[in-house]
N, C-alpha and C positions, 0 to 999 in steps of 0.2 A: 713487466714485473714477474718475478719468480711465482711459484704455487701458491693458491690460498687455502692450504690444505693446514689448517688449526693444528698447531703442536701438543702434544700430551706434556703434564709437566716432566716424566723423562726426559723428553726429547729436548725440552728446552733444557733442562740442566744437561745434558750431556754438549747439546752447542756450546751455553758458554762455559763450559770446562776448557773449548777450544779457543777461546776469545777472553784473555789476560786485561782487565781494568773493567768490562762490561758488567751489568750485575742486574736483577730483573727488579722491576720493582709496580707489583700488581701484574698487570696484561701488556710492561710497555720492557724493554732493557735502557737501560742509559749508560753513559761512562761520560768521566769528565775529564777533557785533556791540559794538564799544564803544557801552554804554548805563548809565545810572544803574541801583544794582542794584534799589530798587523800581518805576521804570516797566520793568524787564526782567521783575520779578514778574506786573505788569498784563498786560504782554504775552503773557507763559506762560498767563497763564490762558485768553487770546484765543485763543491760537493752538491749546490743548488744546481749545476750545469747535467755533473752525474746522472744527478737524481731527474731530474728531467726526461734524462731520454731511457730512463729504467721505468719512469711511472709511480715513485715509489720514494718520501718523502719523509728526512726526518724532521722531528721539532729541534731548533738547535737554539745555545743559548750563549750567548757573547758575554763575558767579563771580561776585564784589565788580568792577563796573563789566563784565562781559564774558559775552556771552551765545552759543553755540555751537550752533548748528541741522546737527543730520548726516540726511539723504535717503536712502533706500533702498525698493524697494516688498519688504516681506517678502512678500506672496502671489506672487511672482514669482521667489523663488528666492534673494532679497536680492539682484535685481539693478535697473538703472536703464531707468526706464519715462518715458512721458510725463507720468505722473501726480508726479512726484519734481519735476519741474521748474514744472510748476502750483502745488504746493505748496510748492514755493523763493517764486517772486515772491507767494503771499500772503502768505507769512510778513516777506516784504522791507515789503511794504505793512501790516503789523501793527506792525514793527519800528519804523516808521518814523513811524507814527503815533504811537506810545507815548512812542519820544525826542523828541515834538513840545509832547507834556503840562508843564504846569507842575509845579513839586516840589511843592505843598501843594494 
């Protein structure tokens, strides 16, 4: 997992200035992706596989077409680290791969 080095609030608005849909909410970021709900399946499994070998784990949340990624480093306190934000844009670049897949 990236640094556990606590963000100032600066530093987290200046991240997701870089990160289009993400948005903070308390100590955690979330974003919600409109996706088909089996490539959002494919994708959970990516992102659980990811996330795995990074250390570093979001909470995610299944709906019929809508998929909800919430960020927090729990070894840190449940607060926002640089590693929350590493692990935003892969999961944007999982995301994004997956609503790219064909239905069949």
């Amino acid at each position: 997992m990236g640094a556990l080095r606590l963000l100032s609030d600066e530093d987290i608005e200046q991240e997701l200035a870089g990160l289009p849909g993400w948005e903070r909410k308390g100590d955690e970021i979330t974003r919600t992706y409109e996706i088909r709900y089996h490539a959002a399946v494919a994708a959970i499994v990516t992102i659980a596989d990811r996330s795995r070998r990074i250390h570093h784990h979001a909470d995610l949340d299944l709906r019929i077409d809508h998929l909800r990624a919430s960020i927090t480093t729990h070894d840190a306190g449940h607060r926002l680290t640089a590693a929350d934000f590493d692990l935003a844009r892969r999961i944007d670049d999982i995301v994004a791969a997956h609503q790219a897949l064909p239905l069949d």
